[in-house]
C-alpha positions as CSV (number, residue, x, y, z in Angstrom):
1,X,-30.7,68.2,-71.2
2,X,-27.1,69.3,-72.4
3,X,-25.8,67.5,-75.4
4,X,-22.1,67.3,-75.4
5,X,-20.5,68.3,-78.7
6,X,-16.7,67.4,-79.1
7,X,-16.1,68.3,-83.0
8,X,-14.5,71.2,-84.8
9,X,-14.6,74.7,-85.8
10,X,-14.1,76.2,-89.1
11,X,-14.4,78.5,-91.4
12,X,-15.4,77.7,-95.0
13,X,-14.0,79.7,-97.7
14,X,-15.9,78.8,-100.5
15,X,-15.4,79.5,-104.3
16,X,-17.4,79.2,-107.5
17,X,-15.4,79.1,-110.9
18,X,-17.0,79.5,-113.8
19,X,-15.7,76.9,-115.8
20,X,-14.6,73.4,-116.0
21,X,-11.6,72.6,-114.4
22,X,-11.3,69.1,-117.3
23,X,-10.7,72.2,-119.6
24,X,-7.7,73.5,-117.6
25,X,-5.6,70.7,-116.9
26,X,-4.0,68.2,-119.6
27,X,-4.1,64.7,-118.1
28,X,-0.5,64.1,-120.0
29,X,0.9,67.1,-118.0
30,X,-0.1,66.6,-114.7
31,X,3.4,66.2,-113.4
32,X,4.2,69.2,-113.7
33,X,0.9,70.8,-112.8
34,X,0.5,74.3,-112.4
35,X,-3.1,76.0,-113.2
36,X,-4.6,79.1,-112.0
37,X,-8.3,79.5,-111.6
38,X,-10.1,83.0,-111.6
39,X,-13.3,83.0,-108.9
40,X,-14.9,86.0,-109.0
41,X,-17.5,84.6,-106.2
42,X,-16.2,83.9,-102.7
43,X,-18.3,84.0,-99.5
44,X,-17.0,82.8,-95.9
45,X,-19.1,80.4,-94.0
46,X,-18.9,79.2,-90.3
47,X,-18.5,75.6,-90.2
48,X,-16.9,72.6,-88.5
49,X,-18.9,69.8,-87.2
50,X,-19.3,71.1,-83.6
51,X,-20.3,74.5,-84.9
52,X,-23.0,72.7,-87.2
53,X,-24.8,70.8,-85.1
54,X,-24.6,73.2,-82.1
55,X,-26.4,75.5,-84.2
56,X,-29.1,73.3,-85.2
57,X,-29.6,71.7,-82.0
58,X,-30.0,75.7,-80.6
59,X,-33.0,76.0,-83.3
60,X,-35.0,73.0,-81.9
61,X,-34.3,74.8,-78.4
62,X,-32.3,72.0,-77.5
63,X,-28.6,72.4,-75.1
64,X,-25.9,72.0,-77.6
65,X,-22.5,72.3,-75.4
66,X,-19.9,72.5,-78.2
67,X,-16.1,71.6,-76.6
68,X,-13.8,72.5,-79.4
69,X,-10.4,74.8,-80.5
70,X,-10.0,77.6,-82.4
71,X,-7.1,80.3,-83.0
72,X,-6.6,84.1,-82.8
73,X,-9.0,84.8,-85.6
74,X,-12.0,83.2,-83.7
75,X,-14.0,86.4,-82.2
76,X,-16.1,86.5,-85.3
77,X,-16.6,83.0,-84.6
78,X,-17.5,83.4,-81.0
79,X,-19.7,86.7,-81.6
80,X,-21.8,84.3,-83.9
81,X,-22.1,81.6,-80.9
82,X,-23.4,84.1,-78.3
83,X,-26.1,85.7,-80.9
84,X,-27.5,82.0,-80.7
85,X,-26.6,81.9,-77.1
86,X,-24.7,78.6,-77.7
87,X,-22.7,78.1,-74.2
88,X,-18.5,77.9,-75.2
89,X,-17.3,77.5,-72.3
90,X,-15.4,74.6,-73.8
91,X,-14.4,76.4,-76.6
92,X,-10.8,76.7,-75.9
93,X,-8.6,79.5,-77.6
94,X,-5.4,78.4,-78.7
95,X,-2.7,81.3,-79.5
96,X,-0.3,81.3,-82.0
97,X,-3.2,79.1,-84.2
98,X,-5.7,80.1,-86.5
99,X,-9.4,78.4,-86.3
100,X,-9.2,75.4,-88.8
101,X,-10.0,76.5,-92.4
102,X,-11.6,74.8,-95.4
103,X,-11.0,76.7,-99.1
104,X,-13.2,74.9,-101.4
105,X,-13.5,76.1,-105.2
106,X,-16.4,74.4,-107.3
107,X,-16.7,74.2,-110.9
108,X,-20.1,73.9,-113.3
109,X,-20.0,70.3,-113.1
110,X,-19.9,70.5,-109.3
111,X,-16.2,69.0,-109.0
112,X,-14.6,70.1,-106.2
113,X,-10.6,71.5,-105.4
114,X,-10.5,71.6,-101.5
115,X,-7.5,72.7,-99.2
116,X,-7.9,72.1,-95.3
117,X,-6.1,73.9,-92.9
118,X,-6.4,72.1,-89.4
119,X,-4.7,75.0,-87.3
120,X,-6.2,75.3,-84.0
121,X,-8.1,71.6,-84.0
122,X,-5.0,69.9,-84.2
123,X,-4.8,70.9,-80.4
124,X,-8.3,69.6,-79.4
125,X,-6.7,66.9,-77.4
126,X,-6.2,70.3,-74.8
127,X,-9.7,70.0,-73.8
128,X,-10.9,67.4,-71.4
129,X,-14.3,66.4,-71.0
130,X,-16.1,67.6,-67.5
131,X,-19.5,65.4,-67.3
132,X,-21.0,67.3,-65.1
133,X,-24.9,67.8,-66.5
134,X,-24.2,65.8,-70.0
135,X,-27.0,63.6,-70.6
136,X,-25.2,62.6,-74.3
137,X,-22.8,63.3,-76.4
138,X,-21.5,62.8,-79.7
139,X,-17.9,62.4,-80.9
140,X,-17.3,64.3,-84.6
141,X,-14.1,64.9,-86.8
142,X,-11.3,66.1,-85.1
143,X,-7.7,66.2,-84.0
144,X,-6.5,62.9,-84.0
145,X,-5.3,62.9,-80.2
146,X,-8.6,64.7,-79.3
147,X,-10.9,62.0,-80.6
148,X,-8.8,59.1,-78.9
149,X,-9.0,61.0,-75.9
150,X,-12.4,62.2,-76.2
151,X,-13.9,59.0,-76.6
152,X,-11.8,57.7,-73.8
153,X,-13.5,60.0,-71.5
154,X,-16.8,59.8,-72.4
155,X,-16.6,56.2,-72.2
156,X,-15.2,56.5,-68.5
157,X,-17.5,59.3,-67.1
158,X,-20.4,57.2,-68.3
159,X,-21.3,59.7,-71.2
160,X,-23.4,57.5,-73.8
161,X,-22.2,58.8,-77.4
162,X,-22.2,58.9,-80.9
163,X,-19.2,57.8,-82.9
164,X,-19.2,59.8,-85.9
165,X,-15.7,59.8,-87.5
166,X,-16.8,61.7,-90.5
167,X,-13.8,63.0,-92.7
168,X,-11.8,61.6,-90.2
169,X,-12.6,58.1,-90.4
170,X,-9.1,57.6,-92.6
171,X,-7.2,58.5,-89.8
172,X,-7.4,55.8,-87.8
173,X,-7.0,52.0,-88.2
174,X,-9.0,48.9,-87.8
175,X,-8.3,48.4,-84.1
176,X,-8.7,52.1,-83.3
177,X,-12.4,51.6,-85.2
178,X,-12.8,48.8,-82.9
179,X,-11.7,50.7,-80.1
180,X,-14.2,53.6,-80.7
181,X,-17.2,50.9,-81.3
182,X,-16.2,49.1,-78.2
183,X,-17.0,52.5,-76.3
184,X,-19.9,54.2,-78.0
185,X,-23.2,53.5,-78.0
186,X,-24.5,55.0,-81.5
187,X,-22.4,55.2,-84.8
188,X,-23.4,57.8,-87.6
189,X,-21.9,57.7,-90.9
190,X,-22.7,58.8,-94.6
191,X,-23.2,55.7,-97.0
192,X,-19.4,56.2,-98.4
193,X,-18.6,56.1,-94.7
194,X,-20.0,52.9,-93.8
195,X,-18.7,51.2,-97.1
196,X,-14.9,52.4,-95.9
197,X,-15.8,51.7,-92.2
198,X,-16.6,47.9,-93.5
199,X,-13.6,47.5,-95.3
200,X,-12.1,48.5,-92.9
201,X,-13.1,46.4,-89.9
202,X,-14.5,43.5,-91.9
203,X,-17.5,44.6,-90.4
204,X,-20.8,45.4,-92.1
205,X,-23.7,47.7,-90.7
206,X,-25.7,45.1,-89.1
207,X,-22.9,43.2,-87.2
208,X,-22.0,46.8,-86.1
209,X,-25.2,47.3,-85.1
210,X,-25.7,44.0,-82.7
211,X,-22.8,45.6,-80.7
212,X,-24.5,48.6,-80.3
213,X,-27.9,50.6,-79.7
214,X,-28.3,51.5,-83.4
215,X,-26.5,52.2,-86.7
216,X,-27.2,55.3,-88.5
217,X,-26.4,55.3,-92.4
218,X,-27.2,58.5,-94.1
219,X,-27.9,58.3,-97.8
220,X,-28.9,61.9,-99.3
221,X,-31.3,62.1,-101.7
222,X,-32.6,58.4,-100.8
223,X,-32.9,59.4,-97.4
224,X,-31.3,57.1,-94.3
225,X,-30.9,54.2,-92.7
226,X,-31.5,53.1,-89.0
227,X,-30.1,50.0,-88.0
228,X,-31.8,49.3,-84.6
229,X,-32.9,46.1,-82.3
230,X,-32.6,43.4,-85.1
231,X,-34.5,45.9,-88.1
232,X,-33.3,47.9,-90.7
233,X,-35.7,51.1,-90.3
234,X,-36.2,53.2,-94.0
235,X,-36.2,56.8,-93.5
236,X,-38.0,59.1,-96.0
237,X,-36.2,62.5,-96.7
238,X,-38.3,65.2,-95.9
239,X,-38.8,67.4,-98.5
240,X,-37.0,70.6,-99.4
241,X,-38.6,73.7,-101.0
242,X,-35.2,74.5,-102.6
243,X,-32.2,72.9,-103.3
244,X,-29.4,75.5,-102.4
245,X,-26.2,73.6,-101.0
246,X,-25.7,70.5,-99.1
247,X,-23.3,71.5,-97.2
248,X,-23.8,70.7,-93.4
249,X,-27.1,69.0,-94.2
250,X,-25.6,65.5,-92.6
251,X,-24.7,68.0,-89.3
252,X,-28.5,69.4,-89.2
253,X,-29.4,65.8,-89.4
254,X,-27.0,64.8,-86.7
255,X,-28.7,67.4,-84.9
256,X,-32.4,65.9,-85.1
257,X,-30.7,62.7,-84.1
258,X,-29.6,64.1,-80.8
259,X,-32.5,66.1,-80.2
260,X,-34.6,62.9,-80.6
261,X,-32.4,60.6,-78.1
262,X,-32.5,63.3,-75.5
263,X,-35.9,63.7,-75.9
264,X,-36.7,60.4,-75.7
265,X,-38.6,59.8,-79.1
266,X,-39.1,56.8,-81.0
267,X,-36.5,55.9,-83.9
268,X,-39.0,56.2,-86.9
269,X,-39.7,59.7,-85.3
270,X,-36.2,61.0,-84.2
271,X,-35.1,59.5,-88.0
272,X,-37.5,61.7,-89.8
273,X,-36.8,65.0,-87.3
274,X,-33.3,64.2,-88.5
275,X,-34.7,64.9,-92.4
276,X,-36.5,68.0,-91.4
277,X,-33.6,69.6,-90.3
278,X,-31.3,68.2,-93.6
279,X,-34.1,69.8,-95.4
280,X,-34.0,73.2,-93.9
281,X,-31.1,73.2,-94.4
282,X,-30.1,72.7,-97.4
283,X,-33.0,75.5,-98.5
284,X,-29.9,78.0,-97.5
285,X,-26.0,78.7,-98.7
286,X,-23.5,78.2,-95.9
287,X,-23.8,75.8,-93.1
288,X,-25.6,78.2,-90.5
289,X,-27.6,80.2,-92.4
290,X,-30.7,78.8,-92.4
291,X,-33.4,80.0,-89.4
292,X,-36.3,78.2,-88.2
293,X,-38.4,78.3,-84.7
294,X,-38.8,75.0,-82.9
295,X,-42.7,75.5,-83.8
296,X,-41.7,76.6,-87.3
297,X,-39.7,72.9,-87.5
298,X,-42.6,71.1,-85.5
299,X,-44.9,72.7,-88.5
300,X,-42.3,71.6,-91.8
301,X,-42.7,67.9,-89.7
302,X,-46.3,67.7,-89.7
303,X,-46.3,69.1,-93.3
304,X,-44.2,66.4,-94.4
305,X,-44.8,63.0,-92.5
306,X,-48.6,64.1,-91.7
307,X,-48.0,64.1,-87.6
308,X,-46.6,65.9,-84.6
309,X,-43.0,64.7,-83.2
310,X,-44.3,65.8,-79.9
């Protein structure tokens, strides 16, 4: 059952300083800012939201079909893809571009610098959706154009889909949140998310969620929420055997969500698959390091909710 995956690619350069950045910079002299910061550790991750939860949705054996853009530096990229035999045929190669690019440099009290290069996503609106075998899809952070687009075409092929605006939930206005609601069937967000999204729109999670099949409000460490047919479902995290780096856990989770829907599993079910794979996740550094067989994950389910999710 294909999963259609419009989102982006990246690489994340990230940075640890060994310091405190308070100690660096004088709040009276931050007009005329200039600081320097030494980081003797640097590692490059794949990321983007597509990659993400293409990746996970390949460890549960599922049919991730990532459509997204990257630039000329994208064959490491697209090596990594085809060792997980992730089909990119709608990975789309934009010359002249580099692959979007996240720098992020962390200090000891986990405050974080972060410079984002969009490069080759701010072309995404180049790809256009071909339904042919999609069963569901889900819409991620993006170009601008791309997710207007996107969303447009899923909406008119019949393509049920997740709205997850992520990062790029500022882009876009109250009507153009309307817009996307009026056309997806699911909405994913993080709790800072949804607190934005109702400012936004006027809108809280519940009212959102009588327009649609279900709200999905992820909450970390407290775990998530699943706004569905008049209830407000509480999701347990599952737990983690390490606590390594979050990065990408709401993407593994997004994953399990997927997985789930496709699969045809009840909410309380697909919700806590969702937590497995945040956990797993978050046991490794970097977005897609983490490996697990599909019985491997059935197993970490069973350890932690005490059944089978199939």
């Amino acid at each position: 059952m294909t999963i259609l995956i419009c989102g982006s690619f990246a690489y994340d350069s990230i940075m640890l300083f060994p310091g405190r950045f308070k100690e660096h910079i004088l709040p009276e002299q931050v007009h005329i800012l200039n600081v320097s910061f030494l980081v003797p550790s640097l590692r490059r991750e794949f990321g983007g939201c597509a990659g993400n939860i293409a990746y996970n949705l390949a460890l549960l054996d599922g049919s991730p079909l990532p459509m997204a853009t990257v630039g000329d530096d994208s064959q490491p990229y697209l090596e990594h893809l085809d060792r997980f035999k992730i089909d990119r045929r709608f990975v789309r190669q934009v010359p002249g571009t580099l692959t979007a690019q996240a720098f992020i440099t962390t200090d000891l009290d986990d405050n974080q610098i972060t410079a984002f290069h969009p490069g080759a996503m701010s072309h995404s609106h180049l790809n256009r959706i071909d339904p042919a075998g999609v069963q569901l899809g889900i819409l991620g952070p993006d170009g601008r154009d791309g997710m207007l687009q996107h969303a447009e075409q899923m909406s008119q092929t019949g393509i049920p889909f997740i709205f997850d605006p992520g990062q790029g939930l500022p882009m876009f206005e109250a009507a153009e949140l309307q817009w996307f609601v009026e056309r997806a069937h699911y909405l994913a967000l993080n709790d800072y998310e949804a607190k934005l999204m109702a400012a936004k729109t006027g809108s809280d999670m519940e009212s959102l969620a009588r327009r649609l099949k279900s709200v999905v409000v992820t909450l970390g460490a407290q775990g998530s929420r699943i706004h569905v047919n008049g209830r407000v479902l509480e999701i347990p995290v599952a737990p983690a055997r390490a606590v390594r780096d979050p990065t990408g856990c709401g993407d593994a989770y997004r994953a399990g969500l997927l997985f789930g829907l496709v699969h045809g599993l009840d909410w309380p079910t697909t919700g806590r698959l969702a937590a497995v794979m945040g956990a797993l996740k978050i046991e490794q550094e970097g977005a897609q390091r983490h490996t697990a067989a599909r019985a491997q994950i059935e197993e970490r389910f069973l350890e932690a909710f005490g059944y089978r999710p199939w």
